[in-house]
C-alpha positions as CSV (number, residue, x, y, z in Angstrom):
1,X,10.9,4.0,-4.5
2,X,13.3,3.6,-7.3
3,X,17.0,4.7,-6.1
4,X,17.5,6.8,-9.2
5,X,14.5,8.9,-7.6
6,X,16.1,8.7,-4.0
7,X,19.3,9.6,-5.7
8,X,17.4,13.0,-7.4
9,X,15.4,13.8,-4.5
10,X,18.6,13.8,-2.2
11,X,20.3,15.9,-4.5
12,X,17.5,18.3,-4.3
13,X,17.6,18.4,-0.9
14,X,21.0,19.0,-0.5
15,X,21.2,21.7,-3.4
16,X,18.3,24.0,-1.6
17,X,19.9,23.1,1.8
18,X,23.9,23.9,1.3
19,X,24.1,25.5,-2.2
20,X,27.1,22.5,-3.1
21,X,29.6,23.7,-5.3
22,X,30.1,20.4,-5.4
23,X,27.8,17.3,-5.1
24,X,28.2,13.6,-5.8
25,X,25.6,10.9,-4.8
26,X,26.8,7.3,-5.3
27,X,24.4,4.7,-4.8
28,X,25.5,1.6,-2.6
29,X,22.1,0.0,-2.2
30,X,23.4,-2.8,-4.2
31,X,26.2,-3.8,-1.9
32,X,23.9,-4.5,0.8
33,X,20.8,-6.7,-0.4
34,X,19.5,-8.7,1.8
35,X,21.3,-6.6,4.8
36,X,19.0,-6.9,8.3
37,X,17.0,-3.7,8.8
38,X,17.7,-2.8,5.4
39,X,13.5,-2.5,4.9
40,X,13.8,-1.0,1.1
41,X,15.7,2.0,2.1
42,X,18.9,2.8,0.4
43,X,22.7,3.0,1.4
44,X,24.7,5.9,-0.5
45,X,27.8,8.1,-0.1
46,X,27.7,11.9,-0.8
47,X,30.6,14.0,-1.4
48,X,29.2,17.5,-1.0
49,X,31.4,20.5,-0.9
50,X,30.0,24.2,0.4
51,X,31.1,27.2,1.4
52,X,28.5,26.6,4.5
53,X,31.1,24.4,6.1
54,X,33.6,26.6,6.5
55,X,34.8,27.4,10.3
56,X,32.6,24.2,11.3
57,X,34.0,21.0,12.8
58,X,33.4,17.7,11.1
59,X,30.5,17.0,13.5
60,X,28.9,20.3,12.9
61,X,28.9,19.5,9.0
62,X,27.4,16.4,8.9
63,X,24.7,17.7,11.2
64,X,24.0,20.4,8.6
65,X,23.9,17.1,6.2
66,X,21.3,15.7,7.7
67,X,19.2,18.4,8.5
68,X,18.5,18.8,4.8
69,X,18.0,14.9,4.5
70,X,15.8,15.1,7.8
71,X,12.7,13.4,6.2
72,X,14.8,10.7,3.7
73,X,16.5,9.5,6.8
74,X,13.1,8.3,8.2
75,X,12.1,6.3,5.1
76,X,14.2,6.1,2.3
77,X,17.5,6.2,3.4
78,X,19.3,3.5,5.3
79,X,22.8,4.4,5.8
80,X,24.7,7.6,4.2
81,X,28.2,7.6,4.1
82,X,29.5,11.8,4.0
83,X,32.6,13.6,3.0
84,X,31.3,17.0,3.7
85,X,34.6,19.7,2.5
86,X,35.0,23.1,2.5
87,X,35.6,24.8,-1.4
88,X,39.8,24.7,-0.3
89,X,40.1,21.3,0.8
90,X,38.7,20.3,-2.2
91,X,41.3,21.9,-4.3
């Protein structure tokens, strides 16, 4: 799969999942050609910021994360880098 479709269907996931007030999904795939285990999947960093992590640990966010990327994270994604903040940190 293309990443720019990885890259849109992540997004959507992440939109119906955590309404983001914020969302940014950079693709790393690049950086890691030819990595072992890589098997076409992709590597990318989101910075996602909802009010649905507020009063919740790090840990706890992520989870949330990748609950809505449950299915990617089984085929098309590799590795995911998260900054997962609440609408105030991000000021």
């Amino acid at each position: 799969m293309p990443e720019s479709k990885r890259i849109e269907l992540i997004r959507g996931c992440l939109e119906t999942a955590l309404n983001p007030n914020r969302l940014e999904i950079v693709d790393e795939s690049h950086m890691h050609v030819g990595h072992s285990g890589h098997g076409g999947a992709g590597h990318f960093q989101v910075h996602i910021v909802s009010e649905k992590f507020n009063d919740l640990a790090t840990l706890a966010r992520h989870r949330l994360v990748y609950s809505a990327l449950e299915n990617m994270m089984q085929t098309e994604i590799h590795a995911l880098s998260i900054k997962a903040e609440t609408p105030n940190e991000d000021e």
